[in-house]
ROGU-222878 format. One record per residue (C-alpha): x, y, z. Coordinates in Angstrom, 3 decimals, decimal comma, always signed. Layout:
% ROGU-222878
{r {X; Y; Z}}
...
//
This chain:
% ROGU-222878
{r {+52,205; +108,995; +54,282}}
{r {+55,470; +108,942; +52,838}}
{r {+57,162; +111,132; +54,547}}
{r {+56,003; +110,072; +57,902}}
{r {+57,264; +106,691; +56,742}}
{r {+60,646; +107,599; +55,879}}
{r {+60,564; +109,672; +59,407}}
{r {+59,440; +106,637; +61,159}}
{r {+61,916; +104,596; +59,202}}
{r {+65,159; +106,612; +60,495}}
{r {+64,070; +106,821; +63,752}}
{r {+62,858; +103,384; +64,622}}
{r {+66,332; +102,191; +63,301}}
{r {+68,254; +104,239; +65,027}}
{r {+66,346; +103,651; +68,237}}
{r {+66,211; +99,861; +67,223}}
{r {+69,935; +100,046; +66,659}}
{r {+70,721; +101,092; +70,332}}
{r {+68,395; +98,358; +71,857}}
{r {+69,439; +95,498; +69,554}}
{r {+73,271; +96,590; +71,191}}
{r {+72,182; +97,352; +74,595}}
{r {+70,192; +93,756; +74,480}}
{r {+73,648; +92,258; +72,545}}
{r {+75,616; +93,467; +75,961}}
{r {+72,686; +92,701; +78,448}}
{r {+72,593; +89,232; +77,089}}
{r {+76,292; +88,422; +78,215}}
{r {+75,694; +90,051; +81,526}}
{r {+72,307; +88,711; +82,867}}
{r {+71,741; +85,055; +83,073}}
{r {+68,493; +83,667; +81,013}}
{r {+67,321; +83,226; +84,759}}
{r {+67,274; +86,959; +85,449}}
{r {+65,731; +87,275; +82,434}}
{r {+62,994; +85,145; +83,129}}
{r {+62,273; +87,000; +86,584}}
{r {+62,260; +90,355; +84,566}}
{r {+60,287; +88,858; +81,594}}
{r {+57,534; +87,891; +83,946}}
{r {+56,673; +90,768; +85,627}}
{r {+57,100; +93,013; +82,585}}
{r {+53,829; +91,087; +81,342}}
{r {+51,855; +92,289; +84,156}}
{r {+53,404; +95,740; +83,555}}
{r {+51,846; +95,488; +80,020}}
{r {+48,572; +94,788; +80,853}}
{r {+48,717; +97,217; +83,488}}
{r {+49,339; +99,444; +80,998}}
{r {+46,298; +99,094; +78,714}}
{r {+43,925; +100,217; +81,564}}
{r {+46,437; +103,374; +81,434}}
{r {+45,186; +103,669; +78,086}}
{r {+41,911; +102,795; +77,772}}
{r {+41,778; +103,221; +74,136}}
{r {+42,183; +107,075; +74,655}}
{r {+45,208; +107,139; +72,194}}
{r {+43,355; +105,952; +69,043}}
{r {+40,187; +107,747; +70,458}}
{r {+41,981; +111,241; +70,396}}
{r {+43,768; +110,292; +67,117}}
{r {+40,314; +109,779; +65,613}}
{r {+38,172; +112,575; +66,833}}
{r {+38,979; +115,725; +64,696}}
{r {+36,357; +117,792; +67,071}}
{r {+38,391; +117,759; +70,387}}
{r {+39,738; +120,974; +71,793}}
{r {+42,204; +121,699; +74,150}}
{r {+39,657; +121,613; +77,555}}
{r {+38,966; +118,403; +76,412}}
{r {+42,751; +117,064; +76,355}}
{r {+43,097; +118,734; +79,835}}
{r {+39,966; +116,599; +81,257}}
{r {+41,341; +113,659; +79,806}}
{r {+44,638; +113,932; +80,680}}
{r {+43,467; +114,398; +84,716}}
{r {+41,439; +111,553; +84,085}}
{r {+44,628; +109,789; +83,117}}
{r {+46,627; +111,110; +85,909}}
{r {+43,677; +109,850; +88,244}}
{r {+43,891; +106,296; +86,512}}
{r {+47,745; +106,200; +86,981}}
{r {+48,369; +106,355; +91,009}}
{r {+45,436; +103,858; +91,382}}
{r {+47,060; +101,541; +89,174}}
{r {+50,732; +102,054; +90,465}}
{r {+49,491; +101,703; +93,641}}
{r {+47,998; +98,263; +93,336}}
{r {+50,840; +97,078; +90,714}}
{r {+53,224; +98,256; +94,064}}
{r {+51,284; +95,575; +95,696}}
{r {+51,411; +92,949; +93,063}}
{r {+54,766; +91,699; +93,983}}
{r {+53,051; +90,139; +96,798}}
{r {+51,079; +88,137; +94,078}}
{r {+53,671; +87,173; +92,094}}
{r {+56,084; +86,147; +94,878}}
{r {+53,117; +83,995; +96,177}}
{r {+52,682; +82,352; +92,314}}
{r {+56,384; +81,917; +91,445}}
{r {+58,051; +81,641; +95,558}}
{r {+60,765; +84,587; +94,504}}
{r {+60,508; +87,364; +97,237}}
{r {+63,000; +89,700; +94,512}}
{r {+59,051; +90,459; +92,841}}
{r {+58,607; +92,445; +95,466}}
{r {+60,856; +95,268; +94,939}}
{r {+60,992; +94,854; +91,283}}
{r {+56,867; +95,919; +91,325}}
{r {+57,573; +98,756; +93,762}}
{r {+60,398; +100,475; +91,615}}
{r {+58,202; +99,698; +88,430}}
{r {+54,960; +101,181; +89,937}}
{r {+56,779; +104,531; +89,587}}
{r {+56,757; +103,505; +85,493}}
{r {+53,052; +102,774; +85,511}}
{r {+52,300; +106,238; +86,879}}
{r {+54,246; +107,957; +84,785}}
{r {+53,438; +105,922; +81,407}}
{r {+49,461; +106,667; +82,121}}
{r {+49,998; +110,530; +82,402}}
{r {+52,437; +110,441; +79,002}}
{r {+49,013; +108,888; +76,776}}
{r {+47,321; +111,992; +76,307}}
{r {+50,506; +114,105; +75,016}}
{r {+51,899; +110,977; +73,027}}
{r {+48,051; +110,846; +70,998}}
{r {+48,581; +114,716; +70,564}}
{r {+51,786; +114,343; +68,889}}
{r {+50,719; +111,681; +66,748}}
{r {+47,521; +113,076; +65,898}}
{r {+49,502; +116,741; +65,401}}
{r {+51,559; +113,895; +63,281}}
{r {+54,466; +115,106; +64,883}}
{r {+56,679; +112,410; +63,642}}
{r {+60,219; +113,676; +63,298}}
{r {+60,266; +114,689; +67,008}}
{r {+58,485; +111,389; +68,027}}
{r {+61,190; +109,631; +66,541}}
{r {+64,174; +112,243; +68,098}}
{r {+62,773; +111,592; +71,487}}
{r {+62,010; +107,617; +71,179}}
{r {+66,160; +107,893; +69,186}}
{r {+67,379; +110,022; +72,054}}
{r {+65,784; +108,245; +75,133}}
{r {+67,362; +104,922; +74,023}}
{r {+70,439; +106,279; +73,915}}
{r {+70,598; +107,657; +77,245}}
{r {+68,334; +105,470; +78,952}}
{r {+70,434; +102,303; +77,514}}
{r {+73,347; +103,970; +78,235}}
{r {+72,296; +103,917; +82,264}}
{r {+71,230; +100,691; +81,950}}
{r {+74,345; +98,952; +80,316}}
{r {+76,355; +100,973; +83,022}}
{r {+74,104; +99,777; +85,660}}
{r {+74,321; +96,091; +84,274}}
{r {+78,275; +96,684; +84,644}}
{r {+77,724; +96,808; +88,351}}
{r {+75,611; +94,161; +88,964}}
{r {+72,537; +95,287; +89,214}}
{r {+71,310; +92,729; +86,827}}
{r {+67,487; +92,477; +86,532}}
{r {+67,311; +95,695; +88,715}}
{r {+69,217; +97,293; +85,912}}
{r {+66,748; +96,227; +83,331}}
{r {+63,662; +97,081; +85,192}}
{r {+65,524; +100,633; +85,708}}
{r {+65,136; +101,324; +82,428}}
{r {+61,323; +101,432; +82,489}}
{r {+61,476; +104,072; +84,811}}
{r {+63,669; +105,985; +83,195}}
{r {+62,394; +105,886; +79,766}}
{r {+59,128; +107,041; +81,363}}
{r {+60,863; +109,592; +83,441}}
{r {+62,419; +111,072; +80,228}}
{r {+59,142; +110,742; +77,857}}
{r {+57,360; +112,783; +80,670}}
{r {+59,956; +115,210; +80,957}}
{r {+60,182; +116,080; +77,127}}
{r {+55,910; +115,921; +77,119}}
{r {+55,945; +118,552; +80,041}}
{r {+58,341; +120,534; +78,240}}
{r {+57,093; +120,606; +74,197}}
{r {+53,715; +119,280; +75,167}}
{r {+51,959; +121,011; +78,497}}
{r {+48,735; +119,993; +79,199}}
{r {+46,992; +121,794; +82,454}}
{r {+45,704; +119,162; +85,481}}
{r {+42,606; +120,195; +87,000}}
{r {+41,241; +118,412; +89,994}}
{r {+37,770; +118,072; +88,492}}
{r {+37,381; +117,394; +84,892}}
{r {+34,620; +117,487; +82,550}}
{r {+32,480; +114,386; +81,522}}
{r {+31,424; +115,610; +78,314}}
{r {+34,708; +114,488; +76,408}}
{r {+34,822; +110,699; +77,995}}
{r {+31,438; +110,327; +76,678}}
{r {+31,825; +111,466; +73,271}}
{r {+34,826; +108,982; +72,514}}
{r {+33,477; +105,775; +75,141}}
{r {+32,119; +103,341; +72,651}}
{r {+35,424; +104,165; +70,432}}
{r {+37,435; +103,714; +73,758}}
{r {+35,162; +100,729; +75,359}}
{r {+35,729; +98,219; +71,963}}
{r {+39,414; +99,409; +71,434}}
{r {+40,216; +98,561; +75,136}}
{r {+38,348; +95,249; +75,181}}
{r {+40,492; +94,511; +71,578}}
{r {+43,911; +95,080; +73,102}}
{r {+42,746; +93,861; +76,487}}
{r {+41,992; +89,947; +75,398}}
{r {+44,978; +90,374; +72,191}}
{r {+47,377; +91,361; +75,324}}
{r {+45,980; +88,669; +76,977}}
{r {+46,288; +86,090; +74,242}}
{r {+49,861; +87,335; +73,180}}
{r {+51,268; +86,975; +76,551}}
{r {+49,963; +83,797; +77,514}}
{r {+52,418; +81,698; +77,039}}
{r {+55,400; +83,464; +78,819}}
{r {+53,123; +82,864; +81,680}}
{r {+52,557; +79,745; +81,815}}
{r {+56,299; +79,147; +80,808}}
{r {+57,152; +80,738; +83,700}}
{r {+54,531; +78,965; +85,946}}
{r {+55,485; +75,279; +84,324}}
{r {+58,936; +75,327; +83,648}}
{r {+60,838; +77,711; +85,431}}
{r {+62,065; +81,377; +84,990}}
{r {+64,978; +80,460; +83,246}}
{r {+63,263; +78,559; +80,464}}
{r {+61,005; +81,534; +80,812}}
{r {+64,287; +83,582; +80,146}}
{r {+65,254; +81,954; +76,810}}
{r {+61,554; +81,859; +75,256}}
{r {+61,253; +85,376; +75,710}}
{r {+63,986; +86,122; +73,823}}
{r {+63,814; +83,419; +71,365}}
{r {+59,940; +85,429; +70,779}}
{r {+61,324; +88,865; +71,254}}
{r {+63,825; +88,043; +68,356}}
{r {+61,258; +87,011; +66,299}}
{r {+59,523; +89,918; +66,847}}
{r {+62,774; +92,816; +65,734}}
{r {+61,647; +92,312; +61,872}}
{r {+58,267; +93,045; +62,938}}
{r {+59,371; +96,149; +65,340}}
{r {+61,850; +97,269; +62,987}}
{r {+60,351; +97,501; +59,358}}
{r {+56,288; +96,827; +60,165}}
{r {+57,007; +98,925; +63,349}}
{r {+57,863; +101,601; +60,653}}
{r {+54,408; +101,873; +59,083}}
{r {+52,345; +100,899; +61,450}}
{r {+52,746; +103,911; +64,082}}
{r {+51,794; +106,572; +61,204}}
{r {+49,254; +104,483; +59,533}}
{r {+46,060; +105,115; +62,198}}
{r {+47,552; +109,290; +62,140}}
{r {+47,359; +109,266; +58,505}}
{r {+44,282; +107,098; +57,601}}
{r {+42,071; +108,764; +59,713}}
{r {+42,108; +112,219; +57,763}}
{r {+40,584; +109,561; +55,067}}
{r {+38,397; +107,626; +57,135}}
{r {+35,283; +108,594; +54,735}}
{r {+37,082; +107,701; +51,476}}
{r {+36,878; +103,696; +51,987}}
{r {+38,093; +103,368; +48,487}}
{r {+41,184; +105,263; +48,960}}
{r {+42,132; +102,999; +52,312}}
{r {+41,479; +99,988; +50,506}}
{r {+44,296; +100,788; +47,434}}
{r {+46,879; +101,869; +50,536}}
{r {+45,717; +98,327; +52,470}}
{r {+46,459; +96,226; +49,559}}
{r {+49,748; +98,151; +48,916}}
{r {+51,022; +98,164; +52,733}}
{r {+49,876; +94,542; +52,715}}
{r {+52,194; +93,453; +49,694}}
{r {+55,063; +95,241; +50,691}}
{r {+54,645; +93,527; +54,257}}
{r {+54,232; +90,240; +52,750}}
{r {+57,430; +89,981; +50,228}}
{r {+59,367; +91,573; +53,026}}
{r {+58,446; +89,437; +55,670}}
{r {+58,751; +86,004; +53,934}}
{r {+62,393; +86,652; +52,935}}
{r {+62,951; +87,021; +56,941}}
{r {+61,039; +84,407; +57,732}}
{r {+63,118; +82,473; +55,897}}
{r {+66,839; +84,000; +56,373}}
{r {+65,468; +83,222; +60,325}}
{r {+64,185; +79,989; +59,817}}
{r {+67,795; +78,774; +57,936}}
{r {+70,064; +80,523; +60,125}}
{r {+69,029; +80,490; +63,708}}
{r {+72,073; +79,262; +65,548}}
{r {+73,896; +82,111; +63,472}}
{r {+71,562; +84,702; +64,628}}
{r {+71,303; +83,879; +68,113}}
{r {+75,134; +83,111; +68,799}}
{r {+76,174; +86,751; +66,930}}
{r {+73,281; +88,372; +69,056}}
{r {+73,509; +87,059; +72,078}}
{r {+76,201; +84,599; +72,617}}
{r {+76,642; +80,794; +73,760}}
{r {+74,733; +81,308; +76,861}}
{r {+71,486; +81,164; +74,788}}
{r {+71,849; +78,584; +72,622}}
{r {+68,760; +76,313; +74,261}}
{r {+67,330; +79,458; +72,958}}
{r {+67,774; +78,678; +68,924}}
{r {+65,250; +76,033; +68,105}}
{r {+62,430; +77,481; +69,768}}
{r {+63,812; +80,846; +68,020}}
{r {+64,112; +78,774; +64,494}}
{r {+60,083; +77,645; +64,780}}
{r {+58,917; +80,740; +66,341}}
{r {+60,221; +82,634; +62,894}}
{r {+57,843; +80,266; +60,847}}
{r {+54,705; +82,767; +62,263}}
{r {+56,959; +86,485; +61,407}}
{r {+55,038; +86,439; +57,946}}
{r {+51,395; +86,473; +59,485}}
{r {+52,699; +88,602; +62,447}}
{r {+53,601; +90,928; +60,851}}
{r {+50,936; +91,221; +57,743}}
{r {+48,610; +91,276; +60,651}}
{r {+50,120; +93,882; +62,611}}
{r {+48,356; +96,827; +60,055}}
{r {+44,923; +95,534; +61,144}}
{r {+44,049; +97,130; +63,218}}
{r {+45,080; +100,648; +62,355}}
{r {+42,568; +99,899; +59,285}}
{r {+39,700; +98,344; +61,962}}
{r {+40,229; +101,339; +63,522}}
{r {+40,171; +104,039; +60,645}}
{r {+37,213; +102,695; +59,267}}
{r {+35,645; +102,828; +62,909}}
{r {+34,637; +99,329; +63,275}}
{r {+36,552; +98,748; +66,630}}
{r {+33,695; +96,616; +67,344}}
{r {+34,412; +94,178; +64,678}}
{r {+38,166; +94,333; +66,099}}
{r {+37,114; +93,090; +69,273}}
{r {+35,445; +90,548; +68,279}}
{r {+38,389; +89,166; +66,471}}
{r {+40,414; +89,859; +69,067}}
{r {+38,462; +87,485; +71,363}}
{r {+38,156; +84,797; +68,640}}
{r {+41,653; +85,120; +68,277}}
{r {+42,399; +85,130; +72,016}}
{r {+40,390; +81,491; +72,161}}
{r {+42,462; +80,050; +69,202}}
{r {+45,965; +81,280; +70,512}}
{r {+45,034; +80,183; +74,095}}
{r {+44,111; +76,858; +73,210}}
{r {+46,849; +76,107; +71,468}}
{r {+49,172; +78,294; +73,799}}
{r {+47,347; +75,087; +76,796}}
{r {+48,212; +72,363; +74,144}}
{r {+51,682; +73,767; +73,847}}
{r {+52,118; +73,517; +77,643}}
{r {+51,216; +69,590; +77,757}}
{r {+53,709; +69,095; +75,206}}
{r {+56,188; +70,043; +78,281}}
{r {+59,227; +71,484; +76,161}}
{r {+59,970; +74,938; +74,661}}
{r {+59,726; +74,117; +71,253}}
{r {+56,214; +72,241; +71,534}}
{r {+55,284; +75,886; +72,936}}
{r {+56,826; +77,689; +69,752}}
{r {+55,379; +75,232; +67,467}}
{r {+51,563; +75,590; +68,922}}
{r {+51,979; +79,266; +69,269}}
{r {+53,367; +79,495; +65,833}}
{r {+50,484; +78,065; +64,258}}
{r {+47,952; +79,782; +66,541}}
{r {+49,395; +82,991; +65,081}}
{r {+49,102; +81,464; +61,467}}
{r {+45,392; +80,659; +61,561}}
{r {+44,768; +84,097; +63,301}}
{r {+46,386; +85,988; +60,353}}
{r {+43,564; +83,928; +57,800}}
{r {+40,762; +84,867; +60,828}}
{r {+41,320; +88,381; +61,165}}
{r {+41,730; +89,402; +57,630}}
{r {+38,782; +87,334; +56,873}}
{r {+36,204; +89,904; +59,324}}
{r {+38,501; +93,075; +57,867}}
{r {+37,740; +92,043; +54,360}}
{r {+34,064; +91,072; +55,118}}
{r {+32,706; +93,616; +57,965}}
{r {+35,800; +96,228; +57,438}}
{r {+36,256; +96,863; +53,450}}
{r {+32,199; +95,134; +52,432}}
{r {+34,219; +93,639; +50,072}}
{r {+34,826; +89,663; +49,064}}
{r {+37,045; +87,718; +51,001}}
{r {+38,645; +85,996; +47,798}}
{r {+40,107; +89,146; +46,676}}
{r {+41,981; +88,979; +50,006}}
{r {+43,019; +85,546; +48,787}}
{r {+44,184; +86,129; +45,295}}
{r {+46,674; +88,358; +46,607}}
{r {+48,074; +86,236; +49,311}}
{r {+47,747; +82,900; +48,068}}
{r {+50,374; +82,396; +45,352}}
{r {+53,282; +84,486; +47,381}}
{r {+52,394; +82,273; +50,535}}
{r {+52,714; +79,044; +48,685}}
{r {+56,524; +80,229; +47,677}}
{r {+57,445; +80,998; +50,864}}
{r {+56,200; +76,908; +51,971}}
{r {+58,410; +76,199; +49,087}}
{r {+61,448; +78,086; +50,491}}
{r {+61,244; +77,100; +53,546}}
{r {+60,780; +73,311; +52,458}}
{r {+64,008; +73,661; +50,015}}
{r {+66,108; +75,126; +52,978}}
{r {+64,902; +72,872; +55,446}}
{r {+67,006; +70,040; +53,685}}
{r {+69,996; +72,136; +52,582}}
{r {+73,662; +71,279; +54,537}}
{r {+75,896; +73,778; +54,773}}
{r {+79,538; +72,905; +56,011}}
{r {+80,653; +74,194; +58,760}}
{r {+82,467; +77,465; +58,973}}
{r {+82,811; +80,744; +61,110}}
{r {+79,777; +81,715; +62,092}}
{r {+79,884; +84,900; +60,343}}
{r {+80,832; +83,280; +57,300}}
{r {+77,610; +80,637; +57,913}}
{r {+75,278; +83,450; +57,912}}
{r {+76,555; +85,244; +55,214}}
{r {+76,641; +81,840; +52,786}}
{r {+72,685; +81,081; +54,379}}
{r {+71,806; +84,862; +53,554}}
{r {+72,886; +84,795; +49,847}}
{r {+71,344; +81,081; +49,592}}
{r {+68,017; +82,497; +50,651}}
{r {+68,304; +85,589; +48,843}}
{r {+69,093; +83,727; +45,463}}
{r {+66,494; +81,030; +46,120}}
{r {+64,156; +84,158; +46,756}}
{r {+64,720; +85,692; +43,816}}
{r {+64,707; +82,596; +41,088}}
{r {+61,309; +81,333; +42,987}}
{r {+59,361; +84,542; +42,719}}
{r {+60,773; +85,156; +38,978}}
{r {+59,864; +81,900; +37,919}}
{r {+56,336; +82,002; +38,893}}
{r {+55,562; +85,276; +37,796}}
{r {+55,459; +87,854; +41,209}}
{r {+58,615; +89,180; +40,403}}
{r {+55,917; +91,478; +38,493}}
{r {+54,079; +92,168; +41,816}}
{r {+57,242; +92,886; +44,198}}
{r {+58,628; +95,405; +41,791}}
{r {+55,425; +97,604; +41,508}}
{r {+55,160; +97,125; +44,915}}
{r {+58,598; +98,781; +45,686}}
{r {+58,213; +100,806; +42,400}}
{r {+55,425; +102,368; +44,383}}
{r {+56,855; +103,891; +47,239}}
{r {+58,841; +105,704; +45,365}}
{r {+56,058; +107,626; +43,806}}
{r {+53,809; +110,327; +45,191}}
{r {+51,235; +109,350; +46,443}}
{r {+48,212; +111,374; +48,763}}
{r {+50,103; +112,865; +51,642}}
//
């Protein structure tokens, strides 16, 4: 696992690398308005998307048995799937024109209809790959189709095209995944296909589906109602106040979580063996994560002005609260590769709907408070209590094992971070550049970091953590 770490790990930088610039130019040529209007119907892409899917990705990872007739039936199936939906997402701009009175959905859904076509017929060789564990060339054609699909886009942005030029490069990243899969991947349509396959992986498919159906649902909530309460442009700068928050998670959890379901699943018997590389992934999630957390939570208007300039500055103190939940995003982001390798995606849904209650509830509560930062605060904690909830029902119904083990490891680390954050909170800094700000908050955090976790002993902890990937472990 390793190996298709440090794979991962080169390629989801260097692919993160040309979004975070093409984003960093974007940002000074589309208004937070024409952000909103994109931001918007890209949720309804989404969930379009996971009835593409079906749960057919993890369900081909998972089954060793299928042969190539049966990747042929379900890839027809998924061609089948893919012009109903982008026919009736064609038709959603109607729906979303009606809901938010801009006409401009119209097209948008039309042009991205070609996307949700092409994105259902690219699940079947994408599982392959993954399952073949095919990382290096995963992560040359993810590196490679930023590149020149942000390069079109920036270009197109140049022009004018603004949201047109963002919703462009949907399409085209779909046009060019297809193109590679038809090339290194083939799979054979067949205008009938066989029924044996879809039954042999439906429960798997059916609770997997359901999961990322209601979590979809849950996650995206609140850019909806943004949208529906306050306007698109407020819309505009919460999305990328949470989309920032989200890069740690994308670029270093986004590393092992791809490879984890891939790799896991040649141990799925050996519950023992996933439990040591849980508890390991875990750590090395949470020690990363709360020294981002923090670095975010100190230095928002530092962040947000290098990234994306003074147009977005109503963006940093929903950005600054919204960073308070990266910890517990991204610890929880690895369960449910293990929910899945230990084949309890029934237990997975079910904490994906109690989670979907919790987040929505305080997604509504958010809402009445009528500003964007009552939104990021509610949300924030939503996502906070959902990290405690789901590991609870891994621990329990995934491991059989007692939650308080869960808890000794989490506990004392956690309680630093409130420390941090609490210390930081009432530090001034003088004013200087802005690059000098965020350097001075950086090495602040870092040494506060540091003396915290020596002092109370996990210094230990983070160094056998990091000690550890640097050893071989099972492949």
């Amino acid at each position: 696992m390793r190996r298709a770490a440090v794979i991962n790990f080169i390629s989801r930088y260097s692919a993160a690398a040309v979004q975070m610039f093409m984003n960093f130019i974007l940002a000074r040529l589309i208004s937070p308005k024409e952000f909103g209007v994109v931001t918007i119907i890209t949720v309804f892409t989404g969930f379009i998307a996971l009835f593409s899917d079906m749960g057919i990705s993890p369900a081909v990872i998972q089954y060793k048995d299928l042969e190539n007739k049966d990747y042929e039936s379900l890839y027809t199936v998924t061609f089948y799937i893919g012009l109903i939906l982008a026919f009736f997402f064609s038709l959603m701009g109607f729906v979303l024109n009606a809901l938010y009175g801009n006409r401009v959905y119209i097209p948008l859904c039309a042009i991205l209809s070609i996307a949700v076509f092409l994105n259902s017929i690219n699940v079947v060789p994408n599982a392959i790959m993954m399952k073949e564990q095919q990382f290096l060339e995963n992560g040359v054609r993810t590196f490679v189709s930023a590149l020149v699909c942000g390069s079109i886009t920036i270009c197109l942005a140049f022009f004018h095209f603004r949201y047109y030029a963002v919703v462009l490069n949907s399409v085209l990243t779909a046009v060019f995944t297809c193109i590679w899969n038809c090339i290194r991947r083939p799979i054979a349509f067949h205008f009938c296909f066989q029924v044996a396959p879809i039954k042999k992986i439906f429960r798997f498919c059916s609770f997997q589906m359901l999961f990322s159906s209601v979590s979809y649902f849950a996650s995206n909530t609140d850019t909806l109602l943004v949208g529906k309460t306050m306007g698109e442009e407020k819309t505009g700068l919460y999305d990328k106040a949470y989309q920032l928050m989200t890069y740690p998670m994308t670029m270093f959890a986004g590393i092992i979580t791809p490879v984890l379901h891939p790799v896991l699943s040649n141990y799925q018997t050996d519950r023992n063996l996933l439990y040591c590389y849980f508890i390991k992934i875990l750590r090395i999630l949470l020690y990363f994560s709360i020294f981002v957390s923090c670095v975010c939570y100190f230095a928002p208007e530092e962040i947000i002005g290098i990234l994306y300039g003074s147009n977005w500055e109503a963006a940093v103190r929903p950005f600054q609260i919204l960073s308070l939940s990266i910890v517990t995003k991204m610890c929880n982001s690895i369960a449910g590769s293990f929910f899945q390798t230990l084949g309890k995606t029934q237990v997975l849904f079910k904490t994906g709907v109690l989670s979907t209650i919790m987040i929505v509830f305080f997604t509504f509560a958010g809402i009445l408070g009528g500003s964007l930062e009552s939104v990021a605060a509610f949300v924030s904690a939503g996502h906070i209590l959902n990290f405690w909830l789901a590991f609870y029902y891994l621990m329990k119904e995934g491991f059989e094992t007692g939650y308080l083990e869960f808890l000794k490891i989490t506990i004392k680390p956690y309680s630093i971070y409130v420390l941090i954050l609490a210390i930081l909170h009432f530090l001034d800094i003088p004013e200087c550049g802005i690059f000098l700000s965020l350097i001075t908050k950086l090495l602040i955090a870092a040494i506060l970091y540091g003396m915290l976790f020596a002092v109370s002993g996990e210094w230990k902890n983070l160094r056998e953590v990091y000690a550890a990937l640097l050893c071989r472990n099972h492949q």
